[in-house]
Structure formats: structure tokens, C-alpha cells
C-alpha positions as CSV (number, residue, x, y, z in Angstrom):
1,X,0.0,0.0,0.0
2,X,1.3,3.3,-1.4
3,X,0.8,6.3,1.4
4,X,0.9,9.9,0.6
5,X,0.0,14.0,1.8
6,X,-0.3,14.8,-1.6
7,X,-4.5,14.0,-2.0
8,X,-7.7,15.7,-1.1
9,X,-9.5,12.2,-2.4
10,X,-7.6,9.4,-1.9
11,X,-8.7,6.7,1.2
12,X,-7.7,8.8,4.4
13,X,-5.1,7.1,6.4
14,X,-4.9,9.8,9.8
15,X,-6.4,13.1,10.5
16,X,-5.9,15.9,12.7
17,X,-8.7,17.4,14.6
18,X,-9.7,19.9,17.0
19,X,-12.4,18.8,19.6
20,X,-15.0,21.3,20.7
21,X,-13.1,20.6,24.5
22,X,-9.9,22.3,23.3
23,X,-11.1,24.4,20.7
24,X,-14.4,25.9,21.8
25,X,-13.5,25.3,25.5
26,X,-16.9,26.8,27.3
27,X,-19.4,28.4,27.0
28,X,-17.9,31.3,28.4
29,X,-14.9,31.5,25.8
30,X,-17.4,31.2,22.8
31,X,-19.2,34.6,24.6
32,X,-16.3,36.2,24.5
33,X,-14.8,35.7,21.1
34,X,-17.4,34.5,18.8
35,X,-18.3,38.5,17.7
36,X,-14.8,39.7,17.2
37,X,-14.0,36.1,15.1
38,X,-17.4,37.4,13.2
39,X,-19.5,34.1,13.5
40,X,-23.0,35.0,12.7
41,X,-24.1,34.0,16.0
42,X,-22.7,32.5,19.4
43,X,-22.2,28.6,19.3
44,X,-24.4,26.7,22.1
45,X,-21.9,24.8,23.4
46,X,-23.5,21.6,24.5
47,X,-24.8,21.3,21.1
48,X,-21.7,22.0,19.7
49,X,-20.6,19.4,21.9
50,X,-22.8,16.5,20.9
51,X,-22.8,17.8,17.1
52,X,-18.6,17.4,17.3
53,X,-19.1,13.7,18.8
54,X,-21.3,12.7,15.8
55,X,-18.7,14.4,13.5
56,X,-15.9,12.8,15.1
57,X,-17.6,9.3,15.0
58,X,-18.3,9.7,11.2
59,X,-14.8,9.6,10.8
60,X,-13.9,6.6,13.3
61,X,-16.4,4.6,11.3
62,X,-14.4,5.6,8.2
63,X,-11.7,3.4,10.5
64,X,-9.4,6.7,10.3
65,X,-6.4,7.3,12.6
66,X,-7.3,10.2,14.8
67,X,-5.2,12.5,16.8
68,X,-6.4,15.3,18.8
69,X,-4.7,18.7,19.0
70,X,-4.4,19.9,22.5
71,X,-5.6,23.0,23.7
72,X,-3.3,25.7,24.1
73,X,-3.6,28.7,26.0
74,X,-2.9,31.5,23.3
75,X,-5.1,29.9,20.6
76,X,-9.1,30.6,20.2
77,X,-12.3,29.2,18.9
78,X,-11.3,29.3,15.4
79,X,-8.6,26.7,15.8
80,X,-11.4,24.3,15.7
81,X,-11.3,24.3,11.9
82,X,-7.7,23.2,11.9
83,X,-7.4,23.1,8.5
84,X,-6.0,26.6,8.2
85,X,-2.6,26.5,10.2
86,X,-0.8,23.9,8.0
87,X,-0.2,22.4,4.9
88,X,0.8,18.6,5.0
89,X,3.4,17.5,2.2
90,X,5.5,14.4,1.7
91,X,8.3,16.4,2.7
92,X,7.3,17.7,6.1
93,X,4.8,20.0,7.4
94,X,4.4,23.5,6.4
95,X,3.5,25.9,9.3
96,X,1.3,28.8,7.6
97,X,1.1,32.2,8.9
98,X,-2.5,33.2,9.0
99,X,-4.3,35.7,7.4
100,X,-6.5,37.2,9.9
101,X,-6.0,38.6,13.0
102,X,-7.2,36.4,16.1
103,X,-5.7,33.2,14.8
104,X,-2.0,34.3,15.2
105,X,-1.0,31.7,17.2
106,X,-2.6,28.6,15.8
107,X,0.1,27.7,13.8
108,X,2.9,27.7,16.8
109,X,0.4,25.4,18.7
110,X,0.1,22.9,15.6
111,X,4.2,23.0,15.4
112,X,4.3,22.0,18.9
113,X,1.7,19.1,18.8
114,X,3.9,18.3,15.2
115,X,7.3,18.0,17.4
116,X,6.0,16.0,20.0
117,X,5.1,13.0,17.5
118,X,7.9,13.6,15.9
119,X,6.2,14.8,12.4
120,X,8.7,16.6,10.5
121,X,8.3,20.4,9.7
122,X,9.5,21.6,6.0
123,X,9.4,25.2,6.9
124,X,6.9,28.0,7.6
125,X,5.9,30.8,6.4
126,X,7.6,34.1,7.4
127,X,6.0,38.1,7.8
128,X,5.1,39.8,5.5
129,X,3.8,36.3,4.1
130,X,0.2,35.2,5.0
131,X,-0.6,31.8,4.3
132,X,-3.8,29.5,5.4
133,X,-4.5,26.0,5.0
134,X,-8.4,26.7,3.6
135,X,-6.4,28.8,0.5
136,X,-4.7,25.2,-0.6
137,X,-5.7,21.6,-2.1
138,X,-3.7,19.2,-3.9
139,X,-4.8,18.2,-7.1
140,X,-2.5,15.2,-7.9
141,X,0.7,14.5,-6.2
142,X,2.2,16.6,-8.1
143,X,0.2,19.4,-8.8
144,X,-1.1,21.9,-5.8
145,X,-3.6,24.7,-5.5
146,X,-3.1,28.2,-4.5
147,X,-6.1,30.9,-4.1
148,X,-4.6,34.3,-3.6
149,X,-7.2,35.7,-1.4
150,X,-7.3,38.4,1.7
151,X,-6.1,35.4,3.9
152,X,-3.2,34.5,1.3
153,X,-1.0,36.9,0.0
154,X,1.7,37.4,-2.9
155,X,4.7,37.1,-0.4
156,X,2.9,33.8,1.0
157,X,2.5,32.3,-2.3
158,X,5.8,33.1,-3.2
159,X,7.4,31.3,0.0
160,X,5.5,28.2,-0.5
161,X,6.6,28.3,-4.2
162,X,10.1,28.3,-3.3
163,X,9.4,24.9,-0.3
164,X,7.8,23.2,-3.3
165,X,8.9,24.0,-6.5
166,X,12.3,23.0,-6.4
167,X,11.1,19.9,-4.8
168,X,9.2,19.0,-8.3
169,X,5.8,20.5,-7.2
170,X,3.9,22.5,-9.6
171,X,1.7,25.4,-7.9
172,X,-0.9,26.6,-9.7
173,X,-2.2,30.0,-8.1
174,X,-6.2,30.8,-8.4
175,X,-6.7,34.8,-8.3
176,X,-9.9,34.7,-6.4
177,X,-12.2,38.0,-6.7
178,X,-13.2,40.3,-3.7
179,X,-16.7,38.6,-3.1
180,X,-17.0,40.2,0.8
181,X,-14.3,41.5,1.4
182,X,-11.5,41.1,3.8
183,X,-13.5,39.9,7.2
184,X,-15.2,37.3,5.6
185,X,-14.4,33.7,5.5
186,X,-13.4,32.6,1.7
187,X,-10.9,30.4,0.8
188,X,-10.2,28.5,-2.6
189,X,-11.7,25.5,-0.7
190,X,-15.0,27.2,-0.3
191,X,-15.6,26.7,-4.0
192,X,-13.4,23.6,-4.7
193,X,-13.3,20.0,-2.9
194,X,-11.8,17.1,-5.2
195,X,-13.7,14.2,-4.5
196,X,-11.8,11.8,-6.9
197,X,-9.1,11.8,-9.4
198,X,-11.6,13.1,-11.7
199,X,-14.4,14.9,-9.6
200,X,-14.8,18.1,-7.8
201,X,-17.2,20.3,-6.2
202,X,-17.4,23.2,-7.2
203,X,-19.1,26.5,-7.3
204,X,-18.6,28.0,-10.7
205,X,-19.4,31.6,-9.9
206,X,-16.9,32.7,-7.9
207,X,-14.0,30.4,-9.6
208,X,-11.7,32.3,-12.0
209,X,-12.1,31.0,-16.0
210,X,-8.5,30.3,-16.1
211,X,-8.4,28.0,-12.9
212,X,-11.6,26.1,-14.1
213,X,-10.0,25.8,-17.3
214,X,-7.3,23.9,-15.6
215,X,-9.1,21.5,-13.5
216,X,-10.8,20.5,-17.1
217,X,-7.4,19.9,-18.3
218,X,-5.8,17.5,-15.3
219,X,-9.5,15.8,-16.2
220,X,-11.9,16.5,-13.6
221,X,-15.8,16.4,-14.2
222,X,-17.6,19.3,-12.1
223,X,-20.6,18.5,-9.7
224,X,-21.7,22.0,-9.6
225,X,-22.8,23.5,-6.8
226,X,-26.7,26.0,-7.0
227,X,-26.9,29.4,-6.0
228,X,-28.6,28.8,-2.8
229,X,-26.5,25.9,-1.1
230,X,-23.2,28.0,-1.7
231,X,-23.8,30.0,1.6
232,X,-24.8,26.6,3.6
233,X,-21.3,25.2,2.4
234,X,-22.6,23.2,-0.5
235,X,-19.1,23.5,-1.8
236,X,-17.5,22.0,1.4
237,X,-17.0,18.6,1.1
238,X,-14.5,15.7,2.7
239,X,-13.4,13.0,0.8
240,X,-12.5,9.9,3.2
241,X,-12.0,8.3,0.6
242,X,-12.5,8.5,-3.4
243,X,-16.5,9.6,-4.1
244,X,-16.9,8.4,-0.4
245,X,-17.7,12.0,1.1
246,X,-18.4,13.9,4.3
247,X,-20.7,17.2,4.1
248,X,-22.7,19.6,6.1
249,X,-26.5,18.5,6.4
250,X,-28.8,20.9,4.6
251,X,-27.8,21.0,0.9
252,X,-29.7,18.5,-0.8
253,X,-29.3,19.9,-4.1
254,X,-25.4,19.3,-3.7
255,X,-26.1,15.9,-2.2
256,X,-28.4,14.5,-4.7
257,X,-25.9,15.6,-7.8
258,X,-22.8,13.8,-5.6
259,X,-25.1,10.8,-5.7
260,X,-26.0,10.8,-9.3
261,X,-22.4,11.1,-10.2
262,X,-22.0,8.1,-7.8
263,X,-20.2,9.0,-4.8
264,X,-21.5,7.8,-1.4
265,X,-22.7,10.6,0.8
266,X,-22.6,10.9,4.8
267,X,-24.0,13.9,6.1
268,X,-23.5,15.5,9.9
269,X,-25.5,18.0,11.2
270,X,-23.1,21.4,12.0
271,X,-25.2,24.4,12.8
272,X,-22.9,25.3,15.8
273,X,-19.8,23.7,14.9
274,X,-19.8,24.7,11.1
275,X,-22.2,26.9,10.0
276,X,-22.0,29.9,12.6
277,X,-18.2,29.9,12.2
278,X,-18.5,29.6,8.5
279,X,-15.7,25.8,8.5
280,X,-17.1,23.0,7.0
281,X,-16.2,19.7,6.9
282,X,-12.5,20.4,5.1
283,X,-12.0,23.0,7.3
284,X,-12.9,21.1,10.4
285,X,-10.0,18.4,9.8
286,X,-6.1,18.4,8.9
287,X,-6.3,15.6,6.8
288,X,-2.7,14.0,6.9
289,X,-1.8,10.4,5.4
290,X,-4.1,9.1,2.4
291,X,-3.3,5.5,0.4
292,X,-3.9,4.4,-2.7
């Protein structure tokens, strides 16, 4: 069995997560961030709770290696969607440097849960760099994603170029438009998730022609994504494994297309641990090892 970092689709191997417990922490902790973070509304934290357990048992029925990142005192309720503060290659991790504000430290805390297993680190990126994990997806093994948005800047891009290029990695950078602006949450994965070697969600408004135009050429086939599932994170979907996916209950349009095109859908329900905070299922995992 062939293992690798370099798949959003292949069977999933071992994941990082982020536990409402350390991430959300109380009640009291989601009062006094959750404006400031701009989640449209305050998490219930027992609900939260219970919705995470489901979430997390979705995955360990998937038979997925799990590990937990601790809490740590400096990091907030964001670093629930753990996603964001690294990138995992075949080389080593690489730490990003995040994009907004009140997630500063999340990527320190993920190097630190990284040493202590030993996982090696490639590098990280540096100020004036921003970097997040939501802004990056690989394509093949060879070929990974880059959305230049508010959260991922030039110098970013640039820094992870220079980690992967020479390394044989091709990066192929999406200029993604304004949509909301700089406080809102919009990656590259919130309008791309490769659910096989030749599928991906997607949500064709907001992708640029160019960057379509080259998923069509490494050979993917779109299940598109309507209008009014975009904003319910439609577009936000986990593959544990190829056309075996994990999304947000609530977007049956989305989920009846990834059945016709004959994937096997498992849905959770996430109003308090996705949808106020805007992270979907991708967002909510660091997906590390995947086999062929």
C-alpha cells in the first residue's frame, strides 16, 4: 500500500482534529470571542458538543487514525477548523502564517503538537507572508492549488513556491475576486473540494475562467454546486476516501448531484460547529496520510 500527503481524495489514512473541548472550550470562551471572530451567531456549546461527537464518530467509522490537538492557552475558537494552520506535504509540514488577525498563534500550537510525534516540519511561512490551509488543495501528487485571497497573500505564495517548486511540485495559483471582502471567510476550498481523481465540487461563480480551465485539463468532471447551497457550504465537502464523502446536512441539491455522479454521501449536522463559524467539513480536519 502506497501512502501519501499529496491527495484531497484518496482513502484517508490519519487526521488531525480539533475537539470542541480544546477548541471551543466553554461556554464562556465562545461569549467572548465569537463576535470579534465574526461568526453570525454565538455557538451553544453543548450542542456544539454533541454535534462534534457525531462528526468525530463519522470519521472513526471511516476506520481513520485520529489525533487530537491539544488546547493551548494562546489559541481561540477558530482553531477548531484546523485546517488553516498547515499544509501537509511528503516532505514535512508546512507551518502557515495566518491571514486574519485572532488566529495568530494557531500555527505555533500545531508545530508544537507536530514535534512531540515527531512529524517533521518543511518550513513556515515568514511576515510579511500570509498563508492558510483553507487557501490550498492538492490536485494530484504533483500538482497543488493556490487561491490568492485576503487570507493569502503574494509574499505567501511566493514562499510556498520556493518549499515546493524545487522539490518538483507544480503550484498553480487561483486569483480569487473580492466577493465580501477582507472579514469574511473565503478560501479556494470554499468553491473547490476534489472528491476523486476526476471529480470536484465546485461553485462556478466565484472560480476564476483560467483556474476552471485547468481543473478540465488534469481531467476533472464538475458536480456544480446551486446558488442557494453556496452559503450553507454546499461547496465543502471531505473526501475519506474517493467519491466516499463527508458534508454539512442541509444541501440536498449538492447531495443528490454527488449521488448521481456516484459518490457515497454521509452527512452531519453542523449548525454550531460549522455553520456559525463559516468551516465546514474540510475546514474542520487536517487531513494528513491518504493511500492508494
Amino acid at each position: 500500500m502506497k501512502q501519501t500527503h499529496h491527495s484531497e481524495y484518496l482513502k484517508l489514512q490519519s487526521v488531525f482534529i480539533k475537539p470542541t473541548e480544546q477548541a471551543f472550550v466553554s461556554h464562556e470562551h465562545l461569549q467572548a470571542q465569537w463576535r470579534e471572530l465574526n461568526y453570525s451567531s454565538q455557538p451553544d456549546y453543548s450542542k456544539a458538543s454533541e454535534e462534534y461527537q457525531i462528526f468525530e464518530g463519522s470519521l472513526r467509522g471511516a476506520e481513520i487514525e485520529i489525533c487530537h490537538f491539544p488546547l493551548h492557552a494562546k489559541t481561540g475558537i477558530d482553531s477548531i477548523y484546523c485546517r488553516d494552520a498547515s499544509i501537509a506535504t511528503d516532505f514535512g509540514m508546512i507551518l502557515c502564517r495566518m491571514g486574519k488577525n485572532g488566529r495568530i498563534y494557531e500555527p505555533e500550537a500545531q508545530k508544537r503538537a507536530y514535534m512531540a510525534l515527531n512529524i517533521p516540519v518543511l518550513g513556515e511561512i515568514k511576515s510579511p507572508g500570509t498563508l492558510e490551509g483553507g487557501d490550498v488543495a492538492w490536485l494530484d501528487e504533483k500538482t497543488l492549488a493556490v487561491g490568492h485571497t485576503y487570507r493569502t497573500n503574494p509574499e505567501g505564495i511566493s514562499q510556498l513556491k520556493s518549499m515546493l517548486e524545487p522539490l518538483g511540485i507544480i503550484v498553480l495559483v487561483a486569483e480569487l475576486p473580492h466577493y465580501r471582502g477582507p472579514s469574511d471567510v473565503f478560501h479556494l476550498m470554499s468553491i473547490l473540494s476534489p472528491v476523486a481523481k476526476d471529480l470536484a465540487v465546485i461553485y462556478s461563480p466565484l472560480m476564476p475562467i483560467k483556474f476552471r480551465n485547468q481543473l478540465k485539463e488534469l481531467g476533472f468532471a464538475f458536480v456544480e454546486v446551486p446558488d442557494d447551497e453556496f452559503e450553507s457550504m454546499g461547496c465543502n465537502v471531505l473526501a475519506i476516501a474517493p467519491k466516499k464523502c463527508l458534508m454539512v446536512e442541509g444541501n440536498p441539491k449538492t447531495h443528490s448531484a454527488l449521488l448521481e455522479a456516484g459518490c457515497e454521501v454521509i452527512v452531519y449536522r453542523g449548525e454550531e460547529i460549522s455553520v456559525k463559524g463559516g468551516g465546514g467539513p474540510t475546514c474542520l480536519t487536517r487531513p494528513m496520510l491518504r493511500s492508494f
